[in-house]
C-alpha beads as a LAMMPS data file, in Angstrom:
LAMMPS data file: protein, C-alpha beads

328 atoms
327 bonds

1 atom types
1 bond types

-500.0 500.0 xlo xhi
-500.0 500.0 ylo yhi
-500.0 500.0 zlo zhi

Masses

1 110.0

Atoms # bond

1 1 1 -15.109 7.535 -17.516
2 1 1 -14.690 5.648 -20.610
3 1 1 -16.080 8.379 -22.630
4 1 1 -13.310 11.116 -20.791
5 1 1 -10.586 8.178 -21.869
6 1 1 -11.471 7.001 -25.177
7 1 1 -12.321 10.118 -26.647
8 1 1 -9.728 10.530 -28.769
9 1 1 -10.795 13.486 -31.390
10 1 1 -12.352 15.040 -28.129
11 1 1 -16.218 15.218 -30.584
12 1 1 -17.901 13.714 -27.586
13 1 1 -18.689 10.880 -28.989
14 1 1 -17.312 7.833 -28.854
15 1 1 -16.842 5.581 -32.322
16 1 1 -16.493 1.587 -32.728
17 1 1 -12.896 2.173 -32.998
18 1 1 -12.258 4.714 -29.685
19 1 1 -14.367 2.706 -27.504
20 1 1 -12.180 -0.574 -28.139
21 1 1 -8.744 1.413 -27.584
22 1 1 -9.970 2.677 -24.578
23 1 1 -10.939 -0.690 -23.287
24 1 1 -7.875 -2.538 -22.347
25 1 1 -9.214 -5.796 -21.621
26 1 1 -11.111 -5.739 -25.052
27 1 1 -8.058 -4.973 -26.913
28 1 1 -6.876 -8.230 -24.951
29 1 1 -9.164 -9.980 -25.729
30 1 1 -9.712 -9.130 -29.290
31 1 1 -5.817 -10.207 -29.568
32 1 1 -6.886 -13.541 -28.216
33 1 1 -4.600 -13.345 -25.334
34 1 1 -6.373 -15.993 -22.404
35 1 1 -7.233 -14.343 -19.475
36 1 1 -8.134 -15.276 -15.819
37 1 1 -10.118 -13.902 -12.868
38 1 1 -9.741 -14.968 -8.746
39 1 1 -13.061 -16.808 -9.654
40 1 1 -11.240 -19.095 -11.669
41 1 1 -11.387 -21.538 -8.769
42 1 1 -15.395 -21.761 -8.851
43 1 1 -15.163 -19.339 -5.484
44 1 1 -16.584 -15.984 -5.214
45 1 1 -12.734 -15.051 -5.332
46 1 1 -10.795 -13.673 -3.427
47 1 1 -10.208 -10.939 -1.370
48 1 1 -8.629 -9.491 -3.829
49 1 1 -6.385 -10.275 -6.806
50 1 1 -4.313 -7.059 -5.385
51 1 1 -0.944 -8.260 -7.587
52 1 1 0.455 -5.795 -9.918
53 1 1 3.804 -7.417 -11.316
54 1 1 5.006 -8.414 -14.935
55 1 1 7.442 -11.264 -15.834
56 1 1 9.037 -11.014 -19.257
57 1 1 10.573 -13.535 -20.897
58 1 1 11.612 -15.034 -17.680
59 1 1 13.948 -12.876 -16.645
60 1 1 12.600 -9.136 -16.289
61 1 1 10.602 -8.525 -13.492
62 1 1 8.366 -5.509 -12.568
63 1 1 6.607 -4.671 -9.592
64 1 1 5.221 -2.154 -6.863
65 1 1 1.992 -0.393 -5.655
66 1 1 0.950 0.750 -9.208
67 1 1 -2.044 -0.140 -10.984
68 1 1 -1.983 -0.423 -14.439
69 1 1 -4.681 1.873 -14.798
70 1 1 -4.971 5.429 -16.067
71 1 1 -5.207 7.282 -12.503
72 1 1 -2.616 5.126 -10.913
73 1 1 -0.266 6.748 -13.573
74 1 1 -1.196 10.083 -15.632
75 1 1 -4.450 11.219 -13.667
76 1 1 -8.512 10.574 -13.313
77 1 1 -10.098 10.519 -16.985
78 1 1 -11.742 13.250 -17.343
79 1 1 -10.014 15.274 -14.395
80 1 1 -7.289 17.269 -15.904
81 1 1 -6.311 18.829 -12.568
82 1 1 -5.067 15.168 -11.017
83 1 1 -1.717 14.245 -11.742
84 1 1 -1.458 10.612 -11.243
85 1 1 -1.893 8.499 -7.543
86 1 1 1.632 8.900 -6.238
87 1 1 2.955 5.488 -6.755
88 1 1 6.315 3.554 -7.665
89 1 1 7.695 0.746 -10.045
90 1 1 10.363 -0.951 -9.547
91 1 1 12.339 -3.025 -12.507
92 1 1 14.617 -5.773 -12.323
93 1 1 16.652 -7.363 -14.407
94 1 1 17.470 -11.068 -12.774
95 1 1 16.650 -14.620 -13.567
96 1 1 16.312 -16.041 -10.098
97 1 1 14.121 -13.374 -9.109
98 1 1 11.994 -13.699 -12.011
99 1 1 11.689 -17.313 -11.611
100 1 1 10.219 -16.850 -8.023
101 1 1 7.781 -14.192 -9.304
102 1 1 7.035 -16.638 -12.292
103 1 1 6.165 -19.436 -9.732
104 1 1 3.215 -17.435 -8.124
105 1 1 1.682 -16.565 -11.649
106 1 1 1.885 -20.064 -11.979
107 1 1 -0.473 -21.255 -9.268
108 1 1 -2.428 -18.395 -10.016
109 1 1 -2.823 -19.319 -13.562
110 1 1 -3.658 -22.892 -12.331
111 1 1 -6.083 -21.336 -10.547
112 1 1 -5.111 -20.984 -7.069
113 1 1 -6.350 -17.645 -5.527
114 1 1 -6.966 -16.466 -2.293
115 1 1 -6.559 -18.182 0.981
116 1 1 -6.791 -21.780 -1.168
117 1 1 -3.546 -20.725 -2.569
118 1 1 -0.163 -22.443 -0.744
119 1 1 1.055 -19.416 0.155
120 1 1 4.645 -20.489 1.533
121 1 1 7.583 -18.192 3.272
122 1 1 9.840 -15.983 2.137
123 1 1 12.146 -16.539 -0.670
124 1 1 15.445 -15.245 -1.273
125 1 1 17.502 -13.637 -4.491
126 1 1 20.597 -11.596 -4.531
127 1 1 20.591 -8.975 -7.594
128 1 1 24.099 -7.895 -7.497
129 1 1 25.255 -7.058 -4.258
130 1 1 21.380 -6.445 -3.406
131 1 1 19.434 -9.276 -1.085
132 1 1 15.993 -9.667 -2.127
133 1 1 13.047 -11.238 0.197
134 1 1 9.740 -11.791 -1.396
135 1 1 6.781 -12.819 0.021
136 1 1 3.495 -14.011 -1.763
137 1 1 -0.104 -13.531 0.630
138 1 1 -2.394 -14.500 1.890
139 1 1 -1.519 -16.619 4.525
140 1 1 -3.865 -17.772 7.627
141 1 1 -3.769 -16.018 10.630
142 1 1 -2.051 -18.516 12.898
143 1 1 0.831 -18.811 10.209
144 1 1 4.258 -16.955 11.633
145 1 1 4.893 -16.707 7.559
146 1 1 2.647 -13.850 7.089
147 1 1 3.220 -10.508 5.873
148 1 1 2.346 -8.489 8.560
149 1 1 4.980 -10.632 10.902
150 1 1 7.702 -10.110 8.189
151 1 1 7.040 -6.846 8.221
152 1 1 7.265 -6.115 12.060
153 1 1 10.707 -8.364 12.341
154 1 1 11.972 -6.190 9.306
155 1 1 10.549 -2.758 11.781
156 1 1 12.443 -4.386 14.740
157 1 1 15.612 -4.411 13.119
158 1 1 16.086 -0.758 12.357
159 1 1 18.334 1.377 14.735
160 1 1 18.339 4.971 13.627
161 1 1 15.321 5.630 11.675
162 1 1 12.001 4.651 9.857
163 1 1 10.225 6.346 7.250
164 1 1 6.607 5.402 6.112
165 1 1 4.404 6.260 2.960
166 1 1 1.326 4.620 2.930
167 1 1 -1.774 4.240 1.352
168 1 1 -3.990 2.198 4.070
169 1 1 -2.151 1.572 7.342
170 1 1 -5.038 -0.896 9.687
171 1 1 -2.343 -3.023 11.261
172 1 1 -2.265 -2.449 14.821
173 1 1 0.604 -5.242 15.745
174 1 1 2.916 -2.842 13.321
175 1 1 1.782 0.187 15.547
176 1 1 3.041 -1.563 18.740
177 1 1 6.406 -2.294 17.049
178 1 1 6.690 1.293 16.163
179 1 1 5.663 2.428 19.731
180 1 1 8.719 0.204 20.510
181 1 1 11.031 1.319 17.675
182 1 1 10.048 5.221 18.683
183 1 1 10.611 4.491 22.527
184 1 1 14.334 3.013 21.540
185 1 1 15.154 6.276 19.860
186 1 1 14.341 5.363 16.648
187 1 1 13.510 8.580 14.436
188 1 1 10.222 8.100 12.788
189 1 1 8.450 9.881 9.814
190 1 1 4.792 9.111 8.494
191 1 1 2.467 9.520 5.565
192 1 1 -0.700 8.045 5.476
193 1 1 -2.817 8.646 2.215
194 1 1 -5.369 11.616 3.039
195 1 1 -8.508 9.418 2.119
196 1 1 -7.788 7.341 4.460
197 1 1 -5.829 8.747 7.749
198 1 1 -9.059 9.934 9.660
199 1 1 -10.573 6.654 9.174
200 1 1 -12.113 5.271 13.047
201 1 1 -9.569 1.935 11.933
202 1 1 -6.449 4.052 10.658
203 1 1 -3.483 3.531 13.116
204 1 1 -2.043 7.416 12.007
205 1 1 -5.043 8.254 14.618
206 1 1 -3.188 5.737 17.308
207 1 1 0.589 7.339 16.753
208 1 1 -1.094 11.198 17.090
209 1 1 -2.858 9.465 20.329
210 1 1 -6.313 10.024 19.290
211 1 1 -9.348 7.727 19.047
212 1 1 -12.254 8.309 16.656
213 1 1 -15.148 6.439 17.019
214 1 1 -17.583 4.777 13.756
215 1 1 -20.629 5.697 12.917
216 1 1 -21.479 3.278 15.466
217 1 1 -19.639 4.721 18.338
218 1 1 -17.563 2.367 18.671
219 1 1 -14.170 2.111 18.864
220 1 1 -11.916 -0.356 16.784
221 1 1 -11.311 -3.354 18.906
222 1 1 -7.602 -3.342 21.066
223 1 1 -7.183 0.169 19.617
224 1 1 -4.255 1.570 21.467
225 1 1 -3.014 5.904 21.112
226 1 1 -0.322 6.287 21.894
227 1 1 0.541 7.567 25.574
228 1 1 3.414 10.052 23.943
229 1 1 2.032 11.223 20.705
230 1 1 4.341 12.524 17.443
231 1 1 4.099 15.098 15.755
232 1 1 6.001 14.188 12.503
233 1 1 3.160 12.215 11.380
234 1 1 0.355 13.393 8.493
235 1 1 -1.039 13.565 5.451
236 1 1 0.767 14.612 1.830
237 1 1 -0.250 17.449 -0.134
238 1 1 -2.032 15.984 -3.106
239 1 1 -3.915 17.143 -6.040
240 1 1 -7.645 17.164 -5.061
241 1 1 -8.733 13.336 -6.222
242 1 1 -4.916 11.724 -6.197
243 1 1 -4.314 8.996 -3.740
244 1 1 -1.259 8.318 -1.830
245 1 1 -1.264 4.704 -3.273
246 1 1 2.958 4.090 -2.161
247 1 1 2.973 0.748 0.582
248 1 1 6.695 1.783 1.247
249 1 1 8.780 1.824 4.137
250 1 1 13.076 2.998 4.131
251 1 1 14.559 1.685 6.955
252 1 1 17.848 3.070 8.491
253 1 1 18.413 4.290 4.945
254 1 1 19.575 0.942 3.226
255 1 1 16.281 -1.169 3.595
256 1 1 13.039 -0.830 1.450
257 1 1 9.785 -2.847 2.120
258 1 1 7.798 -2.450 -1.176
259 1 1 5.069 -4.211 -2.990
260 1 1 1.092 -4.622 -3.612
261 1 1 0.861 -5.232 0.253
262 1 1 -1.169 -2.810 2.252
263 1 1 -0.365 -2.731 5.801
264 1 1 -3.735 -4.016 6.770
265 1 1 -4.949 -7.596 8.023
266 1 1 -6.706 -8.028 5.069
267 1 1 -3.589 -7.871 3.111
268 1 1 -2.025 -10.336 5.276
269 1 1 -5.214 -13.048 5.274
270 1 1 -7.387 -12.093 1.612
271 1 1 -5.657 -11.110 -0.726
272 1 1 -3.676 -11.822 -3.412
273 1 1 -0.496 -10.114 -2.762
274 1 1 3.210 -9.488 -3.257
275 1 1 5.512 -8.161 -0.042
276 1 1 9.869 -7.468 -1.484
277 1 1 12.110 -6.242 0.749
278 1 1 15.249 -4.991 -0.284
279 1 1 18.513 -4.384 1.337
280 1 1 20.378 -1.824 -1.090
281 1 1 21.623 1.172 0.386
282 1 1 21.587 3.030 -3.275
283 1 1 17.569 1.849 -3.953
284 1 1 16.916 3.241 -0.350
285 1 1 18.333 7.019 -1.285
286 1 1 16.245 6.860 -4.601
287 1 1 13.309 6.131 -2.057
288 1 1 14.220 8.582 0.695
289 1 1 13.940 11.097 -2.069
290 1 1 10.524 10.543 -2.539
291 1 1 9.596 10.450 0.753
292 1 1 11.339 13.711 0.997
293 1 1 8.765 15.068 -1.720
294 1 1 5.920 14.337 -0.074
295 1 1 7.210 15.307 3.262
296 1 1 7.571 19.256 1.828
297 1 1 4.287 20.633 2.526
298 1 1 2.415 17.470 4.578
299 1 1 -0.112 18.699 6.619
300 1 1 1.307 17.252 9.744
301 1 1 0.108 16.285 12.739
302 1 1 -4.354 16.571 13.956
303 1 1 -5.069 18.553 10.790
304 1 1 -8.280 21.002 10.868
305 1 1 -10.427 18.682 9.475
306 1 1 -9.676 15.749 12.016
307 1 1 -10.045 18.263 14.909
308 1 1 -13.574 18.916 13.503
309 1 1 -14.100 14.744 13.210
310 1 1 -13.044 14.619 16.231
311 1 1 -15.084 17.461 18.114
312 1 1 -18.140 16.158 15.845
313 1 1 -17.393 12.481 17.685
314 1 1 -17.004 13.629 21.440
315 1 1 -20.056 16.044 20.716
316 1 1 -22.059 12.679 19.323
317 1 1 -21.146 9.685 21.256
318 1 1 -19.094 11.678 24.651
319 1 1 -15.915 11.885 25.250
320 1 1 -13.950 8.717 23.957
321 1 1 -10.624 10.657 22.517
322 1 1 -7.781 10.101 24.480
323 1 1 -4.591 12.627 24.648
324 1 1 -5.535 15.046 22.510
325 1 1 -2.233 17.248 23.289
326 1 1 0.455 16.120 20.577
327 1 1 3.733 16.750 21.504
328 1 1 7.134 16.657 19.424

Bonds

1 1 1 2
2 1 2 3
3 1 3 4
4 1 4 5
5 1 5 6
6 1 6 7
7 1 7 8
8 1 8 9
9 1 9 10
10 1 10 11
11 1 11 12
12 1 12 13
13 1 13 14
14 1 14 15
15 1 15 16
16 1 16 17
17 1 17 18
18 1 18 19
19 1 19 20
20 1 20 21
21 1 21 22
22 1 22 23
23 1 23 24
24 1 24 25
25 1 25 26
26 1 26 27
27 1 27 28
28 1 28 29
29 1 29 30
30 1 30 31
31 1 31 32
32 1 32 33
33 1 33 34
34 1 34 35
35 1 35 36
36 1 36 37
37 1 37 38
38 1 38 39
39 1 39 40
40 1 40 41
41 1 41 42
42 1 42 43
43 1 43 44
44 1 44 45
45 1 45 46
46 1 46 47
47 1 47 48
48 1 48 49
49 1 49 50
50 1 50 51
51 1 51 52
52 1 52 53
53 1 53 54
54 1 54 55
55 1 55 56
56 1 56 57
57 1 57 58
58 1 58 59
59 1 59 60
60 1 60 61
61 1 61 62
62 1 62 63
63 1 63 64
64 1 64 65
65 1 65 66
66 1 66 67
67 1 67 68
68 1 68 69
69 1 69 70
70 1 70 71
71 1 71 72
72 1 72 73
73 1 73 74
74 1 74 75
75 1 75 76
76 1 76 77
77 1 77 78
78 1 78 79
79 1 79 80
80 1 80 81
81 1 81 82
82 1 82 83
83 1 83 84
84 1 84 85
85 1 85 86
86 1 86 87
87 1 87 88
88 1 88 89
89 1 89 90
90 1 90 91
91 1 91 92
92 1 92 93
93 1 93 94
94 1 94 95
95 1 95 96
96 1 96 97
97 1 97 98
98 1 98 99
99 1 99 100
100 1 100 101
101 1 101 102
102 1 102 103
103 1 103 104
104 1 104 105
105 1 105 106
106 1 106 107
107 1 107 108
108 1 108 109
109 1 109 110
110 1 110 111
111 1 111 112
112 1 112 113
113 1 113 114
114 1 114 115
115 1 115 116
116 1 116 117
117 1 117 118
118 1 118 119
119 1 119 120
120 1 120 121
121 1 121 122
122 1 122 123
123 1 123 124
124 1 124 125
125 1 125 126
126 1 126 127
127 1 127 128
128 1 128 129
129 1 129 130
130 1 130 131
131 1 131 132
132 1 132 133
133 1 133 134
134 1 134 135
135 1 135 136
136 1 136 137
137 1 137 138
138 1 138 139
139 1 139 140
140 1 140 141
141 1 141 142
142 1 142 143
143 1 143 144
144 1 144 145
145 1 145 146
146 1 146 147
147 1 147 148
148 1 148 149
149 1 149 150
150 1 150 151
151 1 151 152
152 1 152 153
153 1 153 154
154 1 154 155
155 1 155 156
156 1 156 157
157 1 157 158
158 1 158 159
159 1 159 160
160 1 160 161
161 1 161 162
162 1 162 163
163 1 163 164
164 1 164 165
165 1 165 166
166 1 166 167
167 1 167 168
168 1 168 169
169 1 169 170
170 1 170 171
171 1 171 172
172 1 172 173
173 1 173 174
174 1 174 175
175 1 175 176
176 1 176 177
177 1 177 178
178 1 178 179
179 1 179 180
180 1 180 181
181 1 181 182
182 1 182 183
183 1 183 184
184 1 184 185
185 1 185 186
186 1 186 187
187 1 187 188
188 1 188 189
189 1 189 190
190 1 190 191
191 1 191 192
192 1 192 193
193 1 193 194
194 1 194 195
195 1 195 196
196 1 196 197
197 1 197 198
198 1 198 199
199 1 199 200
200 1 200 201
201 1 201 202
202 1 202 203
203 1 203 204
204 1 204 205
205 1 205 206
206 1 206 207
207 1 207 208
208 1 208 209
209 1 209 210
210 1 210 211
211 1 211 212
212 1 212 213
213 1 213 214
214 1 214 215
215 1 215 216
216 1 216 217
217 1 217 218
218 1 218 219
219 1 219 220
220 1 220 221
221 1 221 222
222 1 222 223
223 1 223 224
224 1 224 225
225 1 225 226
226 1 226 227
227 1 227 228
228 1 228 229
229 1 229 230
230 1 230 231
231 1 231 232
232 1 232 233
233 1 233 234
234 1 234 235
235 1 235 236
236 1 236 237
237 1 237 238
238 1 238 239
239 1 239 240
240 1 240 241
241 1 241 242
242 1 242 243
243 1 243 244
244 1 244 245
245 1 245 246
246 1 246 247
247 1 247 248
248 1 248 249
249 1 249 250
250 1 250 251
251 1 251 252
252 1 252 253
253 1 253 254
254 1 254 255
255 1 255 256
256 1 256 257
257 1 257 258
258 1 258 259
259 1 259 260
260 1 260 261
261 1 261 262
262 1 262 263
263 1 263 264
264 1 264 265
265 1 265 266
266 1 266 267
267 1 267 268
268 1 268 269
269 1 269 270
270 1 270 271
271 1 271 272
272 1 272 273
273 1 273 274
274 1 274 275
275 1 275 276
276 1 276 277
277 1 277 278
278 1 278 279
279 1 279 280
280 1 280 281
281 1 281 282
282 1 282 283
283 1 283 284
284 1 284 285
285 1 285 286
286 1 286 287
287 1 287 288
288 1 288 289
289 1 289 290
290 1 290 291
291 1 291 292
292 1 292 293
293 1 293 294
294 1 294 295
295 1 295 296
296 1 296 297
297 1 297 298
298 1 298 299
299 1 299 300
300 1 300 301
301 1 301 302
302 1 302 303
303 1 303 304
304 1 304 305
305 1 305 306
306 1 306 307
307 1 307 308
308 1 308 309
309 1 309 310
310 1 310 311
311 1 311 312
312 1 312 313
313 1 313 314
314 1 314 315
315 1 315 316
316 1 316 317
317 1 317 318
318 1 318 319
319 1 319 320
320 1 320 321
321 1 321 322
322 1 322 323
323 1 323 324
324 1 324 325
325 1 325 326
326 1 326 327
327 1 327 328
């Protein structure tokens, strides 16, 4: 992968001078610029560090689901044919909001990682006429503060609609709150990254009304399908290695949960993690557009290749699935 990267006179070699600007942390280093790892606290660290956010001279801020890393944004070294992971960045331009994000690099820095970090509740900034909430995980399980509860109370409020793109989606509490949501009359559109929505622990399978079992047989513990399955729910179309790396939800088209944060427990209570969610009607359209991409051409609803999972399951460990008809 390096070689694919760093390559730059595409000989096939590699020289002294290629392989260090191809390395970023290297060239980092070699700038003497200090750097720190989640085992900076004499743990095995963390879940994960899972962060990806820049503060600039206190008072730019960017953040999102992108990696700083070659396949997050142009493509796979090596693999002309992938575009990118489908991701987003989002800049701002605001002191207060900088200084929040500048307090978690702080304890960070002082090396505070993980579930040893004081991970406290949401904090508020208003950019313009725009209210921000940010959240830094993890936090234990028994704290109300955590992400996955801010997210569901966030879900709760919307009246009219909810649209998802995201690249692991484990949570079943945010499941039941769309089961809720959907039951209200709440218009609901999914996209779960393809990698991932077959997995036996991906709640996509729960909202189609499916089950798939591991390679165990067994079944992920409280799973719950759904009784009355949806149909606009599925899988983007993707250049063949590209992830579908968003962790975004518009809500009722003028709320936007972004972030690091996988919907996923271990998001919540592991990692390293940022959660924003922002009320602006104008960054919600920007949003909705994207999610309108990816919705041209999804493969939605039980796609070919989870029918065959799922035939290859009942066929294997007997007949676990549950409603297997997916209605509108």
């Amino acid at each position: 992968q390096l070689a694919a990267l760093a390559d730059a006179n595409n000989d096939g070699r590699l020289n002294a001078e290629e392989t260090l600007n191809g390395d970023a942390m290297a060239l980092l280093e070699t700038a003497g610029v200090p750097l720190k790892d989640d085992t900076a606290d004499n743990s095995k660290g963390s879940g994960l560090m899972h962060h990806k956010f820049m503060v600039i001279d206190q008072k730019h801020v960017i953040f999102g689901s992108a990696n700083f890393s070659n396949s997050d944004i142009h493509g796979d070294a090596g693999a002309g044919h992938t575009k990118g992971n489908t991701n987003h960045l989002i800049k701002v331009n605001d002191q207060a909001l900088a200084q929040i994000f500048r307090g978690e690099f702080e304890k960070l820095w002082n090396n505070q990682f993980g579930i040893n970090k004081e991970s406290g509740s949401t904090q508020e900034a208003m950019v313009g006429t725009a209210k921000l909430q940010v959240l830094f995980a993890p936090h234990k399980r028994s704290n109300p503060s955590n992400g996955l509860a801010i997210i569901a109370n966030t879900l709760k409020q919307a009246k009219e609609k909810i649209d998802l793109a995201l690249f692991v989606f484990s949570a079943q509490e945010l499941t039941g709150v769309l089961e809720e949501r959907v039951r209200a009359g709440i218009k609901l559109r999914v996209l779960v990254d393809p990698g991932f929505a077959s997995r036996s622990y991906s709640e996509l399978l729960d909202i189609m009304g499916v089950s798939l079992p591991d390679k165990r047989c067994k079944l992920e513990a409280k799973n719950k399908p759904w009784q009355k399955p949806l149909m606009a729910v599925g899988i983007p179309k993707l250049a063949n290695g590209d992830k579908l790396h968003h962790k975004l939800a518009v809500i009722d088209g003028k709320t936007v949960i972004s972030g690091s944060f996988n919907w996923s427990p271990s998001a919540a209570h592991g990692n390293d993690e940022t959660l924003v969610i922002i009320h602006s009607a104008q960054l919600a359209r920007h949003f909705t557009r994207e999610i309108d991409r990816l919705w041209g051409g999804a493969n939605l609803g039980i796609s070919p290749g989870l029918e065959k999972k799922l035939d290859k399951a009942e066929r294997f460990c007997g007949k676990v699935m549950t409603n297997r008809e997916v209605s509108p």
